[in-house]
N, C-alpha and C positions, 0 to 999 in steps of 0.2 A: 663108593658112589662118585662117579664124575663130574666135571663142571657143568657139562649140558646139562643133566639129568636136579644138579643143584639148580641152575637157573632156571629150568622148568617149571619145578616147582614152586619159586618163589613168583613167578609169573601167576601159578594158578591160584597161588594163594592171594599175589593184590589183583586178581581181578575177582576174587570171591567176595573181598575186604570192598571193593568198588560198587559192585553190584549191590550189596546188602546195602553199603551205605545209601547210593543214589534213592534204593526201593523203601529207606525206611526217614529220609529227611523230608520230603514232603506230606508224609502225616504229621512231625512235629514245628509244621509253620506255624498255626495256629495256635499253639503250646508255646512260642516264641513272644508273641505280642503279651502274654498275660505273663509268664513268668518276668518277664524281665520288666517291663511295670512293677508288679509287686515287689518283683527284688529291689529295684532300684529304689522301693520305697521305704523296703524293709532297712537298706545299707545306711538312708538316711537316718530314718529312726534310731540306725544305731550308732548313730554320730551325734545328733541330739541329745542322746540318753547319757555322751559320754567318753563314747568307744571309739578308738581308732577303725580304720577300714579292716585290720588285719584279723578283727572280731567276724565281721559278715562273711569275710572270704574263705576263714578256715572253716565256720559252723556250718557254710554252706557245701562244704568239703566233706567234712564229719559225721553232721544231723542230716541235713537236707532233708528236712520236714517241714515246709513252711508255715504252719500254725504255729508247731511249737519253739519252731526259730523265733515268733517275737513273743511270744508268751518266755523264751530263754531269757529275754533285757529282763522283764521284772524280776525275775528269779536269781540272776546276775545282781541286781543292787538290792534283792531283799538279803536275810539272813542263809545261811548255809540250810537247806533244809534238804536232804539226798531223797529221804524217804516221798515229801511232797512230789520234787520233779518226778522220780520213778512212777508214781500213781496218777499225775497229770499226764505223760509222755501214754501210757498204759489204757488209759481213758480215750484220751482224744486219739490216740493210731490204734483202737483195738478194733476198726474196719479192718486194716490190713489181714487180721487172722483168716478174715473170710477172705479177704484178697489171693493170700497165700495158700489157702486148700482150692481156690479154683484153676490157679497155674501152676497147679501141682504137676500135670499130664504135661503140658507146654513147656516146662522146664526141664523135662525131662531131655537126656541125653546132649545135655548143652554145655557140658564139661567143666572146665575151672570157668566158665561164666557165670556159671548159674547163683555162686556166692557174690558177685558185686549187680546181679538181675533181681535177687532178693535185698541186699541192702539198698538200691537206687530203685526199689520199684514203690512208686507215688501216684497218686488219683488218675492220671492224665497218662503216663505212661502203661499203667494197667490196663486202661480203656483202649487204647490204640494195638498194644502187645495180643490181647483175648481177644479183639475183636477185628483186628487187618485181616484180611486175603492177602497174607503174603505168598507173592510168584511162586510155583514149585521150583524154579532153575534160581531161587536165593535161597542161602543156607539160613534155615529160621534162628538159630541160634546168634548167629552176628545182627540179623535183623532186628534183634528183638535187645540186643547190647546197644546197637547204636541208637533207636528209639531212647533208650534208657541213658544213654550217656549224653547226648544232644540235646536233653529234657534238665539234666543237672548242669549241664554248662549254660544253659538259657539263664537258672537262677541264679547258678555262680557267679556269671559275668554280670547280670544285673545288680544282683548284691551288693558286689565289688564296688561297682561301677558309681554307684549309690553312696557308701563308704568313701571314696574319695572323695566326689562330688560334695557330700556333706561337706567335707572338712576345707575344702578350696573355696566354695560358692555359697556366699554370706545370704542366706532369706530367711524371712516373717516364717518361722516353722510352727507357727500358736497351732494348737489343734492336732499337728501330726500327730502324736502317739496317741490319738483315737482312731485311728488304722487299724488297729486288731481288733475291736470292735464293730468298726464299721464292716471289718471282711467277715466276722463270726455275722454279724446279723443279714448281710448277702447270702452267705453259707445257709443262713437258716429259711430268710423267704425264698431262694429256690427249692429246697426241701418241701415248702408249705404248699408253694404254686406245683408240685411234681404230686403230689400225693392229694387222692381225693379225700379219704378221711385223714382227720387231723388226730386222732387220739393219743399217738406219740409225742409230738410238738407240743399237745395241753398240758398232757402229763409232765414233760421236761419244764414246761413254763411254773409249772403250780407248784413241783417239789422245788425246784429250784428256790421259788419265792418265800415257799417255806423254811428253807434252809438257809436262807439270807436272814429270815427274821428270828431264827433259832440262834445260827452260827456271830452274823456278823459279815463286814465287806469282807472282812479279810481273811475270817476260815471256812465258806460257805462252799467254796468249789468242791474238796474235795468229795467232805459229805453230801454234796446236791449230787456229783458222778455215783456215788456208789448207793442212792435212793433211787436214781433213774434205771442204774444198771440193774437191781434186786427188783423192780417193781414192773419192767418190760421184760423181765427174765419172768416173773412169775406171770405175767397176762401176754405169755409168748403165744399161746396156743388159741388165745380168743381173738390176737391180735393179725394172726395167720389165716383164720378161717373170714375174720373181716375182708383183708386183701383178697384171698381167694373169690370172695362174693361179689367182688367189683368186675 
Protein backbone atom coordinates (compact mmCIF):
# COMPACT_ATOMS: atom_id res chain seq x y z
CA UNK A 1 0.00 0.00 0.00
CA UNK A 2 1.40 3.49 -0.88
CA UNK A 3 1.55 6.82 0.64
CA UNK A 4 -1.23 8.23 -1.74
CA UNK A 5 -3.41 5.49 -1.43
CA UNK A 6 -2.55 5.78 2.87
CA UNK A 7 -3.50 9.43 2.65
CA UNK A 8 -6.53 8.94 0.96
CA UNK A 9 -7.92 7.18 3.11
CA UNK A 10 -7.33 8.77 6.18
CA UNK A 11 -8.81 11.80 4.21
CA UNK A 12 -12.04 9.80 3.76
CA UNK A 13 -12.14 8.70 7.10
CA UNK A 14 -11.96 12.52 8.76
CA UNK A 15 -14.16 13.68 6.51
CA UNK A 16 -16.75 10.69 7.54
CA UNK A 17 -15.62 11.55 11.40
CA UNK A 18 -16.56 15.45 10.33
CA UNK A 19 -19.66 14.98 8.68
CA UNK A 20 -21.35 12.56 11.30
CA UNK A 21 -20.09 14.82 13.90
CA UNK A 22 -21.41 18.37 12.41
CA UNK A 23 -25.01 16.04 11.59
CA UNK A 24 -25.35 14.69 15.10
CA UNK A 25 -24.05 18.04 17.46
CA UNK A 26 -26.95 19.99 16.88
CA UNK A 27 -29.47 17.50 18.24
CA UNK A 28 -27.60 17.57 21.40
CA UNK A 29 -27.68 21.48 22.26
CA UNK A 30 -30.60 21.03 24.02
CA UNK A 31 -29.21 18.01 26.07
CA UNK A 32 -26.26 20.60 26.70
CA UNK A 33 -28.36 23.21 29.00
CA UNK A 34 -29.93 20.42 31.29
CA UNK A 35 -27.11 18.08 31.60
CA UNK A 36 -24.70 20.45 32.66
CA UNK A 37 -27.00 22.28 35.17
CA UNK A 38 -27.77 19.17 36.78
CA UNK A 39 -24.13 17.98 36.71
CA UNK A 40 -22.83 20.99 38.03
CA UNK A 41 -25.42 20.44 40.80
CA UNK A 42 -24.82 16.99 41.26
CA UNK A 43 -20.55 17.73 41.49
CA UNK A 44 -21.70 20.23 44.23
CA UNK A 45 -23.76 17.85 46.12
CA UNK A 46 -20.77 16.01 46.16
CA UNK A 47 -18.49 18.30 47.73
CA UNK A 48 -21.09 19.02 50.39
CA UNK A 49 -21.60 15.50 51.20
CA UNK A 50 -17.72 15.37 51.45
CA UNK A 51 -16.20 14.39 48.35
CA UNK A 52 -13.37 15.62 46.55
CA UNK A 53 -14.24 16.61 42.57
CA UNK A 54 -12.30 13.32 41.67
CA UNK A 55 -15.59 11.42 43.00
CA UNK A 56 -18.24 13.19 40.27
CA UNK A 57 -15.58 13.07 37.48
CA UNK A 58 -14.65 9.49 37.51
CA UNK A 59 -18.65 8.29 38.43
CA UNK A 60 -19.47 10.18 35.72
CA UNK A 61 -16.84 8.26 33.66
CA UNK A 62 -17.96 4.86 34.89
CA UNK A 63 -22.07 5.12 35.91
CA UNK A 64 -23.25 7.95 33.98
CA UNK A 65 -26.67 7.41 35.17
CA UNK A 66 -27.78 10.47 36.74
CA UNK A 67 -30.44 9.26 39.12
CA UNK A 68 -28.46 6.88 40.41
CA UNK A 69 -25.27 9.02 40.50
CA UNK A 70 -26.68 10.96 43.44
CA UNK A 71 -28.72 8.27 44.93
CA UNK A 72 -24.48 6.66 44.81
CA UNK A 73 -23.48 9.88 47.90
CA UNK A 74 -26.01 8.08 50.24
CA UNK A 75 -24.99 4.70 49.56
CA UNK A 76 -21.19 6.07 49.57
CA UNK A 77 -21.66 7.24 53.41
CA UNK A 78 -24.43 4.67 54.39
CA UNK A 79 -23.08 1.04 55.43
CA UNK A 80 -21.55 -1.36 52.70
CA UNK A 81 -24.63 -2.89 51.39
CA UNK A 82 -23.71 -4.51 47.43
CA UNK A 83 -26.91 -6.39 47.39
CA UNK A 84 -29.21 -2.91 48.05
CA UNK A 85 -27.15 -0.89 45.31
CA UNK A 86 -27.58 -3.85 42.82
CA UNK A 87 -31.45 -3.96 43.29
CA UNK A 88 -31.69 -0.04 43.45
CA UNK A 89 -29.46 0.45 40.22
CA UNK A 90 -31.80 -2.70 38.66
CA UNK A 91 -35.13 -0.92 39.63
CA UNK A 92 -34.68 2.58 38.75
CA UNK A 93 -32.52 1.72 34.97
CA UNK A 94 -34.81 -1.36 34.29
CA UNK A 95 -36.53 1.20 31.46
CA UNK A 96 -33.34 0.62 29.69
CA UNK A 97 -34.20 -3.12 29.00
CA UNK A 98 -36.93 -1.77 26.86
CA UNK A 99 -34.62 0.86 25.60
CA UNK A 100 -32.22 -1.84 24.50
CA UNK A 101 -34.74 -4.34 22.64
CA UNK A 102 -35.82 -1.29 20.61
CA UNK A 103 -32.24 -0.37 19.12
CA UNK A 104 -31.70 -3.67 18.76
CA UNK A 105 -32.06 -3.22 14.66
CA UNK A 106 -30.15 0.31 14.87
CA UNK A 107 -27.32 -1.07 16.48
CA UNK A 108 -26.96 -3.25 14.25
CA UNK A 109 -23.67 -3.33 12.08
CA UNK A 110 -21.93 -0.51 14.07
CA UNK A 111 -18.91 -2.57 14.92
CA UNK A 112 -16.73 -2.21 18.16
CA UNK A 113 -19.17 0.89 18.82
CA UNK A 114 -22.00 -0.64 19.58
CA UNK A 115 -20.30 -1.74 23.18
CA UNK A 116 -19.62 1.97 24.45
CA UNK A 117 -23.67 2.96 22.24
CA UNK A 118 -24.99 0.35 24.85
CA UNK A 119 -23.07 1.35 28.00
CA UNK A 120 -23.54 5.47 27.31
CA UNK A 121 -27.05 5.05 26.08
CA UNK A 122 -29.22 7.35 28.64
CA UNK A 123 -32.94 9.03 28.24
CA UNK A 124 -31.99 11.80 26.04
CA UNK A 125 -29.46 10.19 23.82
CA UNK A 126 -32.06 7.29 23.02
CA UNK A 127 -34.58 9.77 22.11
CA UNK A 128 -32.49 11.51 19.61
CA UNK A 129 -30.43 8.06 18.38
CA UNK A 130 -34.50 6.19 17.51
CA UNK A 131 -35.80 9.13 16.48
CA UNK A 132 -33.27 11.58 14.11
CA UNK A 133 -33.44 11.51 10.23
CA UNK A 134 -30.10 10.94 9.97
CA UNK A 135 -28.59 12.10 6.26
CA UNK A 136 -28.12 8.98 4.03
CA UNK A 137 -24.52 10.40 2.91
CA UNK A 138 -23.53 10.18 7.30
CA UNK A 139 -22.43 6.95 8.52
CA UNK A 140 -25.23 6.06 11.16
CA UNK A 141 -23.06 4.41 13.12
CA UNK A 142 -20.41 7.51 14.15
CA UNK A 143 -23.78 9.41 14.24
CA UNK A 144 -25.23 7.89 16.70
CA UNK A 145 -21.36 7.53 18.84
CA UNK A 146 -21.15 11.03 18.84
CA UNK A 147 -24.89 11.82 19.97
CA UNK A 148 -23.84 9.42 22.70
CA UNK A 149 -20.52 10.62 23.50
CA UNK A 150 -21.31 14.76 23.40
CA UNK A 151 -24.32 13.57 25.80
CA UNK A 152 -21.75 12.11 28.50
CA UNK A 153 -19.20 14.86 28.04
CA UNK A 154 -22.12 17.55 28.79
CA UNK A 155 -22.55 15.71 32.29
CA UNK A 156 -18.94 14.97 32.73
CA UNK A 157 -17.75 18.46 32.29
CA UNK A 158 -20.62 19.61 34.37
CA UNK A 159 -20.11 17.34 37.13
CA UNK A 160 -16.55 18.14 37.15
CA UNK A 161 -17.06 21.49 36.88
CA UNK A 162 -19.48 21.44 40.00
CA UNK A 163 -16.87 19.28 42.09
CA UNK A 164 -14.39 21.93 41.95
CA UNK A 165 -16.39 24.72 42.17
CA UNK A 166 -17.83 23.24 45.36
CA UNK A 167 -14.53 22.96 46.80
CA UNK A 168 -13.07 26.68 45.61
CA UNK A 169 -16.49 28.77 45.96
CA UNK A 170 -17.59 29.03 49.77
CA UNK A 171 -21.97 29.40 49.70
CA UNK A 172 -25.11 29.04 51.97
CA UNK A 173 -25.52 25.22 50.53
CA UNK A 174 -28.72 24.55 53.31
CA UNK A 175 -31.16 22.74 51.26
CA UNK A 176 -29.03 21.27 48.45
CA UNK A 177 -29.10 17.70 49.05
CA UNK A 178 -32.78 17.97 48.35
CA UNK A 179 -31.97 17.93 44.71
CA UNK A 180 -32.73 14.34 44.29
CA UNK A 181 -35.78 14.75 45.48
CA UNK A 182 -36.74 17.61 43.88
CA UNK A 183 -35.54 15.98 40.23
CA UNK A 184 -37.49 12.38 41.32
CA UNK A 185 -40.61 14.61 42.01
CA UNK A 186 -40.13 16.70 38.49
CA UNK A 187 -39.59 13.17 36.99
CA UNK A 188 -42.82 12.13 38.41
CA UNK A 189 -45.39 15.22 37.64
CA UNK A 190 -44.15 15.06 33.90
CA UNK A 191 -45.10 11.43 33.97
CA UNK A 192 -48.58 12.51 35.70
CA UNK A 193 -49.11 15.68 33.17
CA UNK A 194 -48.09 12.94 30.00
CA UNK A 195 -50.49 10.29 30.93
CA UNK A 196 -54.30 10.63 30.85
CA UNK A 197 -55.18 7.90 33.29
CA UNK A 198 -53.29 7.88 36.50
CA UNK A 199 -53.54 4.20 37.68
CA UNK A 200 -49.77 3.56 37.64
CA UNK A 201 -48.78 6.79 39.55
CA UNK A 202 -51.68 5.84 42.55
CA UNK A 203 -50.70 2.53 42.54
CA UNK A 204 -46.73 3.59 43.08
CA UNK A 205 -48.02 6.40 45.62
CA UNK A 206 -50.22 3.81 47.86
CA UNK A 207 -47.76 0.83 47.80
CA UNK A 208 -45.19 2.87 48.39
CA UNK A 209 -46.96 4.55 51.58
CA UNK A 210 -47.63 1.31 52.52
CA UNK A 211 -44.20 0.14 52.65
CA UNK A 212 -42.93 3.25 54.50
CA UNK A 213 -45.48 2.48 57.22
CA UNK A 214 -44.60 -1.36 57.26
CA UNK A 215 -40.74 -0.99 56.48
CA UNK A 216 -39.66 2.26 57.94
CA UNK A 217 -37.54 5.52 56.27
CA UNK A 218 -34.89 3.53 55.78
CA UNK A 219 -35.72 -0.07 54.45
CA UNK A 220 -38.98 1.00 52.37
CA UNK A 221 -37.33 1.52 49.01
CA UNK A 222 -36.39 -1.59 48.11
CA UNK A 223 -39.66 -3.34 49.11
CA UNK A 224 -41.96 -0.38 47.77
CA UNK A 225 -39.81 -1.34 43.88
CA UNK A 226 -40.37 -4.96 44.12
CA UNK A 227 -44.52 -4.37 45.27
CA UNK A 228 -44.83 -1.72 42.35
CA UNK A 229 -42.81 -4.13 40.05
CA UNK A 230 -45.21 -7.50 41.07
CA UNK A 231 -48.47 -5.58 41.13
CA UNK A 232 -47.97 -3.66 37.44
CA UNK A 233 -46.58 -6.95 36.29
CA UNK A 234 -49.80 -8.47 37.31
CA UNK A 235 -52.49 -5.63 36.08
CA UNK A 236 -50.11 -5.54 32.96
CA UNK A 237 -52.79 -6.61 30.67
CA UNK A 238 -55.73 -4.29 32.16
CA UNK A 239 -53.44 -1.71 32.19
CA UNK A 240 -52.73 -2.11 28.36
CA UNK A 241 -56.12 -2.29 27.20
CA UNK A 242 -56.78 1.02 29.30
CA UNK A 243 -54.00 2.92 27.31
CA UNK A 244 -55.24 1.23 24.26
CA UNK A 245 -59.01 2.78 24.93
CA UNK A 246 -57.51 6.29 25.08
Amino acid sequence: MNTNTLINKYNSKKHTLKKAFMAAFPHTIPIFAGFWFLGLTYGIYMNVSGFSFWYPMCMSVTIFAGSIEFITVNMLLGAFNPVQALAMTLMINARHLFYGISMLDKYKGTGWKKGYLIFGMCDESFSINYTADIPEDVDRGWFMLFVTLLNQFYWFFGSTLGGIFGSIIHFNTEGLDFVMTAMFVVIFLEQWLKDKKHTSALLGLGLSLICLCAFGSDNFIIPAMLAILGVLTLLRKPLEKEADSL
